[in-house]
Each structure stands twice: as structure tokens, then as C-alpha cells.
N, C-alpha and C positions, 0 to 999 in steps of 0.2 A: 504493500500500500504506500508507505514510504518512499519506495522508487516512480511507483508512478508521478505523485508529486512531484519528486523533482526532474522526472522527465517532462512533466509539464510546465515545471517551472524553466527549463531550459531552451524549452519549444517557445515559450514567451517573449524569452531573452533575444532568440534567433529572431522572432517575429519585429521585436523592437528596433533590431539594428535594422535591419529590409526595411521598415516602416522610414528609416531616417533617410535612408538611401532613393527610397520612390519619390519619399516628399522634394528631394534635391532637385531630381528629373521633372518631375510634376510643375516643379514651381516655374523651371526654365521654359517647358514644355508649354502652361498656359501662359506666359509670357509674350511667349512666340504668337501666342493663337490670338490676343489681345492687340498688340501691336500689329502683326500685320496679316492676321487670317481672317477672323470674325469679323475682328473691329479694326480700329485703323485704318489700312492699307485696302483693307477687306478683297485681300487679293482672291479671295475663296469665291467669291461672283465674278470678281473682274477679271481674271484667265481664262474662267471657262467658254465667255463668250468671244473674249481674242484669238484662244484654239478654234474657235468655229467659223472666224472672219479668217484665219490664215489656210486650213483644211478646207474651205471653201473656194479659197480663190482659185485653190489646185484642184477640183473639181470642176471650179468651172472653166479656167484658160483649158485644161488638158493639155496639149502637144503645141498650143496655139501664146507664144512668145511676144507682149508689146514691142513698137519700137525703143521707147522711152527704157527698157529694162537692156536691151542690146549694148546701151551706151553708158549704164549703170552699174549692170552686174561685176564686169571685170573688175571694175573698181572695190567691190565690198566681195563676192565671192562668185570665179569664175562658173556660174552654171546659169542652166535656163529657169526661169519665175517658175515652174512647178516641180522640178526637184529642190530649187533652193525654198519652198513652203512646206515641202514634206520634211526637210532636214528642221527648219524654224519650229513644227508643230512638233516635231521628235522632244526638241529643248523644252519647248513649254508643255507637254504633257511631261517628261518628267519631272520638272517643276512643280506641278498639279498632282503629281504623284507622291512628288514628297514632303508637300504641304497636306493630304489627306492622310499620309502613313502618320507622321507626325500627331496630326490631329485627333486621326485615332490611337493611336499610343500614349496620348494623353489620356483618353476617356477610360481605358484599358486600367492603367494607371491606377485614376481617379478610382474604379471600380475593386481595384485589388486592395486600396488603402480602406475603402471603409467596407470592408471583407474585414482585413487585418485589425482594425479597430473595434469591429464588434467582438470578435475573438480577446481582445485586453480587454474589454469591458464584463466579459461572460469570465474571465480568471479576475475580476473584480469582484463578482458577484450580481453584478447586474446583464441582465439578457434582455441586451438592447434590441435583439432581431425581432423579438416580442411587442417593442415599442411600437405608438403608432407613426405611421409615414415609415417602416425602415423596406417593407417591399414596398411602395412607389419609389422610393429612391433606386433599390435593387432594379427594380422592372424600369425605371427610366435610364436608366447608364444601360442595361442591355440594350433597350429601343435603340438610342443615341450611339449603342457600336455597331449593331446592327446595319445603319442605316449609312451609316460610314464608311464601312466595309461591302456595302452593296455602290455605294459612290468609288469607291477606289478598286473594285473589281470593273466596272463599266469603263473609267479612266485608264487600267490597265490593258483592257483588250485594245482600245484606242488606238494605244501606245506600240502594241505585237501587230498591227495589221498597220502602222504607219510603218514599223521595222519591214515588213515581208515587204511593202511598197516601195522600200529604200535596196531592198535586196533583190528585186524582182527588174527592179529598173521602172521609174518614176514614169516613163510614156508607154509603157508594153498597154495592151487591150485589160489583162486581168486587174493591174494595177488602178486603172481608171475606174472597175466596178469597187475592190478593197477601197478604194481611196471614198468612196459613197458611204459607203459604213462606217468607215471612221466616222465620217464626217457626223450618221447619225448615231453612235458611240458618245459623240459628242457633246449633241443636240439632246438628247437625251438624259445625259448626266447633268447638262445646263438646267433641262426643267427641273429635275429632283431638287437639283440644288436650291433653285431662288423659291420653291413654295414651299422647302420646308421650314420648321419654325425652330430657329437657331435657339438648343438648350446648351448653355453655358454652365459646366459644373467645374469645381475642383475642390481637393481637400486644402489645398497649402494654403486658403484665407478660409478664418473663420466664416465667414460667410458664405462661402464660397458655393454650398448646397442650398441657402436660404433661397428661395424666386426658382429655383431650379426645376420645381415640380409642384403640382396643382395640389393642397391636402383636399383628401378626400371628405371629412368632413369638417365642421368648427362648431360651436356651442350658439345657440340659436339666443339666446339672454346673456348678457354681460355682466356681472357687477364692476367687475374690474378691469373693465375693457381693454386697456392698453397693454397691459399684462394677459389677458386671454388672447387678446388678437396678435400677439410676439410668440405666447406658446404653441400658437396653432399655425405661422407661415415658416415658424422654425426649425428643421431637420432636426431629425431625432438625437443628434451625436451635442449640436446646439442645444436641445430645447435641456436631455439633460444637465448640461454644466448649469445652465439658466436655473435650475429647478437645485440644483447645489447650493446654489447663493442662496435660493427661497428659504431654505431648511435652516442655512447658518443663519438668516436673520432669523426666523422667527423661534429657531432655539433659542436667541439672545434675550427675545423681546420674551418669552415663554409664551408662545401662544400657538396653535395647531397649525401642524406641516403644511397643510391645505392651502393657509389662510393669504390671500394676495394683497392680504392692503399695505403693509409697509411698501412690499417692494413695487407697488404699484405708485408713491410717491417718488422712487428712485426713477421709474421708466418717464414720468411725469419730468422729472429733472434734467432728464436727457434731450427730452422732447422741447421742452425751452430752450435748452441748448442749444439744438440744433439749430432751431428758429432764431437765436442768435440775441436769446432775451437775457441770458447772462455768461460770465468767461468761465473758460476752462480748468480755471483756478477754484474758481467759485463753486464752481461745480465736482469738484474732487474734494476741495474741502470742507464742502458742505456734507457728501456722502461717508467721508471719514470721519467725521465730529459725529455725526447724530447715528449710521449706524456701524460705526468702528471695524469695517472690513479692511483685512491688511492688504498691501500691496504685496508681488504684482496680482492682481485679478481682471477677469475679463470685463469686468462692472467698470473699471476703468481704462477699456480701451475703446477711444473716443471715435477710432476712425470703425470699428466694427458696430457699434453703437449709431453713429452716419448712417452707415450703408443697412440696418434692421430700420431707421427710423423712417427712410429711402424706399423699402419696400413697405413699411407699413402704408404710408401715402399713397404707394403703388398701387399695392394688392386692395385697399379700406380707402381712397377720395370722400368720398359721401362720407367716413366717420372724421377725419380731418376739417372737413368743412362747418361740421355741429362741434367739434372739439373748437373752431377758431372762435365760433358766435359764442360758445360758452364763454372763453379765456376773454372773452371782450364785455361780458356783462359786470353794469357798477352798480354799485348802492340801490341805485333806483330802482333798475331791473330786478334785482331780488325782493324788492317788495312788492314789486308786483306780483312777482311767482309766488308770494306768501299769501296777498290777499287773496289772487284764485284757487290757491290751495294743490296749484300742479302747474308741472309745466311740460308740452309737448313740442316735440320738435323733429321732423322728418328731413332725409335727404336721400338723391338716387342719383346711381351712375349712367351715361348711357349705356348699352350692349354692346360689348363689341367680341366677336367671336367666341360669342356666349359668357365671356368674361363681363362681369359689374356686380354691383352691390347695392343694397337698400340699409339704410342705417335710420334707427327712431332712438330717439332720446324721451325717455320720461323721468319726472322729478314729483315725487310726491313732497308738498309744502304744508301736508295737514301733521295735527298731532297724533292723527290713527294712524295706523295701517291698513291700506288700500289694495282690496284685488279689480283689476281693471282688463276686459279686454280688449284685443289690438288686434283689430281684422284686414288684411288686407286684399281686395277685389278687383278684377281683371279679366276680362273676357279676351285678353290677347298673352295671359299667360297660362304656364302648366305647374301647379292645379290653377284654379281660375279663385279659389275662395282660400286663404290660409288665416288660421285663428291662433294666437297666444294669449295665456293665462299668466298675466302678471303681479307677483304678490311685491306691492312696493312699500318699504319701511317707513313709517314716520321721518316726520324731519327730524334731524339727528338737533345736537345741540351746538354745532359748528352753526347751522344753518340759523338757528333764531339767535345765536350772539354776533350777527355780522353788519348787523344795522348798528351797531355801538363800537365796532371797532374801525380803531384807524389806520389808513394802507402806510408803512413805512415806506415802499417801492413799489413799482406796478411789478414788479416779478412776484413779491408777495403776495398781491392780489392777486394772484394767475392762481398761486398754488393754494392757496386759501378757499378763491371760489370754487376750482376743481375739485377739492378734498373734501370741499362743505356740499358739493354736487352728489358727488361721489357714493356720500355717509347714506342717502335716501334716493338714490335713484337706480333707471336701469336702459340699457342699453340694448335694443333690438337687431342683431344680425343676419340680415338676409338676401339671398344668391337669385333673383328672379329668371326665371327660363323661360322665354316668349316664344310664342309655337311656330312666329316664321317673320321675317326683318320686316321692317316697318316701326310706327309710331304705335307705342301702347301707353295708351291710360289705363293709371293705376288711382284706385279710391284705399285711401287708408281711413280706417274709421276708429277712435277710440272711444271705447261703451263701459260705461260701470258693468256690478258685478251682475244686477237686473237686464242690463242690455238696452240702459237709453243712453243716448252719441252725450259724449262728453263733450267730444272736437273730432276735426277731420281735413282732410286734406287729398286737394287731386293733382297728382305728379303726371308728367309727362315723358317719356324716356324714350328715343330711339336703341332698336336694335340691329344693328349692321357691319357688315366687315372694312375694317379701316381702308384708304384708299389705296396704300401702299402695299395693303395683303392684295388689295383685289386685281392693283397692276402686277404682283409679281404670281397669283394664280394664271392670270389671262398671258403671260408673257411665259411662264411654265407649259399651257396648255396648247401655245403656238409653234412655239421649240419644239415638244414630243410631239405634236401633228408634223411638224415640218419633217423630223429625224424618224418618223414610220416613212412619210411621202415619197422621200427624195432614193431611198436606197428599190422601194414598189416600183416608180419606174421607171428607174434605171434596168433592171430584172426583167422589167415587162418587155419595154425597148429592146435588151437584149436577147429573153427568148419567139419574140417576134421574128427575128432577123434573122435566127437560126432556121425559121421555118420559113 
């Protein structure tokens, strides 16, 4: 029993150093892919369609030489315009070849690292493959090599039928039909490429899985919104360290594992941050004095922090926008919400490839507690009726001592009204699905617990494909039309003539 152990514990050891070694690769790796694949340079669109402008042109001269090239070529390389296009297309698909091996050797990578990191997590004691999101993450790096490897397979044949063209002799008869197929080899791997939807992952930044993939679900009610909405876009290997910090404060503070309110003032802090409502100083030493976390931790890495508060805005618009109106309300305002005794407040995103969101903000301002529900209605969505049962807290005692106190700084005030929001209210999350693009009205009705309207509101919301998905579908769908057409008939042409 004994040995086993420490054969596992040496299998660990081995796994750690490999893990330091990938991460090296990885980090170069996505580097590359940033600066001049994806992004950047985004040479990953813009060669494919230069291989198909220089494979083309030797398609269509054939045997047939401009003047203008007779008086140019000796100069740069003594051959005619369609062997010197098959030698050019040689260089640039293996260009293209070595920017997709690359590209999937990163994904490769990426997929072996958080393989090897569930593995230390499961000799921790925690089985993180059990976590939720750890197969959508699994199942979206397959996708993504997948889909990669069927791109650099197409790129490849390109590349052995421009060879046999260069060996065969660039004017022969067969050469001229090979040279078509390349050509729709090409055409082909052009479409794949611009309509698919470019997933960006790596392990070497913490963030680096976050945006990465869709979670499959999120919690329909909020208390702690900013903190549920961070634990739910945030990969498993993330969301646990996040959920590490939870436990260490609220052990300090002695209160249950569960409980998000403190560190839901911390996310709160970050988020002003961002916005640029107070400095970085202030903001570290504020999280160190009140709840005494030592350095270094993730809680103070400001640029991973950016880029979660980046996708929160992202992925949640509609809740950003009721977060700004809150963070904006004074004195007045809350007395109003006191004398009505509630406060509601709606917002929606539009659709866009099925992606958006609906955000409601309620505020109970009475001394009871209020069940209330929240209907909301649509004959251009699926379902068309959806109902919530919301049990809302009294107003806390933040909320009736805020008419007597005085703002020191409006960052105070930010965190005061939000926290005194917070203490009695709740947060509505929801994903609408419209049964087909166009304009949909949406009636949101809020009804006591008998069912007569409190208040209500009619949102308006397109759903549609952005215009840049829709030229690179149509521009996808012209290329693989063109690269079936062109090689059909040529084929045709030629077994015509045989007969």
C-alpha cells in the first residue's frame, strides 16, 4: 500500500515537471497565435485567400505567358507566370501549413495541460472532472483540434498535388486538371476557415479558459450577482481557486462556506476599479486592511481581474447597465424607492446568434418580506410565458440608515448604495430564445403574491446575426460553391473531349 503511494506520488512529481515544460511551449505557442494568427496579423484569413489569387492565376493563364511577364521574369526568376505561381503557392501553403500545425499544437497543448491539472487536483483530493463546465471545456478543445486538423489535412493535400504539379511539369495536360483541385483544396479550406467561430483557449493566463466556452447552465435568481455571475463564466480550474479565497474569508469572518456577501464586496471593489473610480493602491489596501489576505494571491492580480470584469460586461451588458443606474442613484432616489416600498428595474440585450441576456433588478423597500411574481411574455419567444417566485427580504438596516448619513467620496457612495441594494434585493437572470430573427416584444409583468400587476414593462429586442458573421457565412458559402464548381467542369470538359 505504501508503494503505491509513493509511486503515485512520483507519477505527480513526473506530471509537474511536463506541466512546467508545456506551459513554456504553450505560452510561446499562443503568442504566436495572438500576434500574428488569430489576431494581429490574422495571417490565418489573409493567406488563405492569396493561395487562391496565386493557384488561380495558374489555372487560368495555363500555357498562355503575358507580354509584360516576358520582360519581368528574368529579372526576379527565370520561368514562365505558371510554373513561377505553382513554385509561389508551394511557399505559401507551406506557410499555411505551418501556421495550422502550430496552431494546433497549441490546442493539443492546451488540452494535455488541463488533463495534467485535473490529475494534481484529484492527488489533492478534489475531482475536479466532476466539477461543473470540466466536459464542455474537454468537449470544446476536442471540437477546436478537431476542426484544425481537418483544416491542415485539406491544406496538406493542396500542398502534394501542387508538388506532383511541380514534378509532373507545370504545362503537361494532367497538370492543368491537378492544378483545379488544388485550386478547390483551397477554396475550400478558405470557406471553413472565415465561418468558423474563432475559440481562443490556453492555460499559461489565468484567464485564459474564461469566454472560451458557453456554460451550460447559471442560476436563474441572484443574491449576489456579481459573484454568481464570475462563478458561472468561470472555468472550473478558475472558478475553484475563486471559491479558495470564499472559504478563507468567510472562515475569518466565521460565517458558512456558502455565504457570498463579503467577497461579493471585494468583486464590487474590483469593478470600481476597473471603471476607474478608485487607484490600485487603494484598492489592494483596502482588500488587505479589512479582509487580511496575504500576498501573493490571485485576488490581487489586477490584470486577470481586467480581463473576468471584461467578460463579465461581455457575456451580462443588460446587468452592467442596471449595475450603472444603481451606482448612480443619491439620496433622493432612495427615498423614493422607500416610499413605494420597491423598486423594479429591467434591461435586454439584443440577439445575436442566439447569444443575449434579460437582467430585472428588484428591491424590496418595505419592513416585511415580500413574495412577488415576475412573469415574462412573448409570442416570438420559446417558451412564450416564463414565471419566477421571488421571496424578497425586508429592507435591511443599511437601507433605512442612508437618508442620515453623509457621503465622504462618491466611491463611498457607490459601495454603500450597492451593499444597502444588495442587503434586500434580487437579481433576475435570463437567456431568451426567439423562434426565428426579427423584432420580438417582450411584456414583463411584476404581480404580488394574489396576482394583481405591481408594475411592468415592454422591451423590445432584435434577434439577428451580426453583419460580419453574415459576410463571412455568404463569403464561406461562395468559396465552397466556387471550389465544388471549378474542379465539375473542368472533369466535365474533359471527359466530353474524350468522347
Amino acid at each position: 500500500m505504501s508503494d503505491g503511494k509513493d509511486e503515485f506520488s512520483i507519477d505527480i512529481d513526473k506530471i509537474s515537471e511536463r506541466l512546467k515544460i508545456f506551459r513554456i511551449i504553450e505560452d510561446l505557442l499562443s503568442k504566436f497565435d495572438k500576434l500574428l494568427l488569430s489576431k494581429g496579423a490574422s495571417l490565418m484569413l489573409v493567406l488563405p485567400p492569396l493561395i487562391a489569387l496565386v493557384v488561380g492565376i495558374g489555372v487560368w493563364k495555363e500555357d498562355r505567358t503575358p507580354e509584360w511577364w516576358g520582360a519581368f521574369s528574368p529579372v526576379v526568376f527565370d520561368l514562365e507566370l505558371t510554373p513561377f505561381m505553382d513554385w509561389l503557392s508551394i511557399m505559401f501553403l507551406l506557410a499555411m501549413l505551418l501556421m495550422l500545425t502550430a496552431n494546433t499544437a497549441q490546442a493539443m497543448i492546451s488540452r494535455m495541460i488541463v488533463k495534467y491539472n485535473a490529475l494534481i487536483h484529484l492527488h489533492s483530493g478534489y475531482n475536479i472532472e466532476k466539477s461543473h463546465g470540466f466536459e464542455q471545456i474537454t468537449q470544446m478543445a476536442n471540437d477546436t483540434i478537431n476542426k484544425r486538423l481537418f483544416s491542415t489535412m485539406v491544406t496538406l493535400l493542396a500542398l502534394l498535388l501542387q508538388i506532383i504539379i511541380i514534378s509532373l511539369g507545370s504545362l503537361s495536360s494532367v497538370s492543368e486538371i491537378l492544378r483545379e483541385f488544388s485550386l478547390s483544396c483551397v477554396l475550400i479550406n478558405f470557406s471553413f476557415l472565415i465561418k468558423r467561430k474563432n475559440v481562443e483557449f490556453n492555460t499559461s493566463e489565468e484567464w485564459g479558459l474564461v469566454g472560451a466556452y458557453k456554460p451550460a447552465f447559471h442560476p436563474s435568481i441572484l443574491n449576489y450577482p456579481l459573484t454568481e455571475i464570475l462563478l458561472t463564466i468561470c472555468d472550473p480550474f478558475l472558478r475553484y481557486k475563486i471559491e479558495q479565497i470564499i472559504e478563507e474569508i468567510n472562515t475569518k469572518r466565521r460565517v458558512k462556506l456558502d455565504n457570498y456577501k463579503f467577497f461579493e464586496k471585494i468583486v464590487l471593489l474590483h469593478y470600481l476599479h476597473d471603471e476607474g473610480r478608485m487607484t490600485t493602491t487603494d484598492l489592494i489596501n483596502k482588500i488587505e486592511s479589512e479582509y487580511k489576505i496575504k500576498q501573493p494571491s490571485i485576488i490581487y492580480d489586477i490584470q486577470l481581474w481586467s480581463e473576468l470584469i471584461r467578460h463579465l460586461h461581455k457575456t451580462c451588458d443588460p446587468f452592467n447597465r442596471l449595475m450603472t443606474r444603481t451606482l448612480q442613484k443619491n439620496l433622493d432616489d432612495l427615498e423614493s424607492i422607500r416610499k413605494s416600498g420597491y423598486y423594479f428595474d429591467v434591461d435586454i440585450d439584443d440577439i445575436f446568434d442566439e447569444k443575449g441576456s434579460m437582467f430585472v433588478q428588484l428591491i424590496n423597500a418595505s419592513h416585511k418580506k415580500r413574495t412577488v411574481l415576475l412573469k415574462t411574455q412573448s409570442a416570438h419567444t420559446d417558451p412564450e410565458i416564463i414565471t419566477h417566485s421571488i421571496e424578497l427580504n425586508p429592507q435591511g438596516k443599511a437601507m433605512m440608515e442612508l437618508g442620515n448619513r453623509p457621503w465622504e467620496s462618491d466611491l463611498e457612495r457607490r459601495e454603500v448604495i450597492l451593499a444597502a441594494a444588495d442587503e434586500s434585493s434580487a437579481w433576475i437572470w435570463m437567456n431568451p430564445k426567439s423562434k426565428s430573427s426579427g423584432e420580438l416584444v417582450i411584456n414583463v409583468r411584476l404581480e404580488d403574491s394574489d396576482g394583481h400587476l405591481i408594475d411592468g414593462r415592454t422591451l423590445i429586442s432584435l434577434s439577428r446575426t451580426p453583419m460580419l458573421r453574415r459576410f463571412s457565412l455568404m463569403t464561406s458559402r461562395f468559396a465552397f460553391s466556387l471550389g465544388i464548381i471549378i474542379p465539375t467542369i473542368r472533369l466535365s470538359w474533359w471527359v466530353f473531349s474524350l468522347i
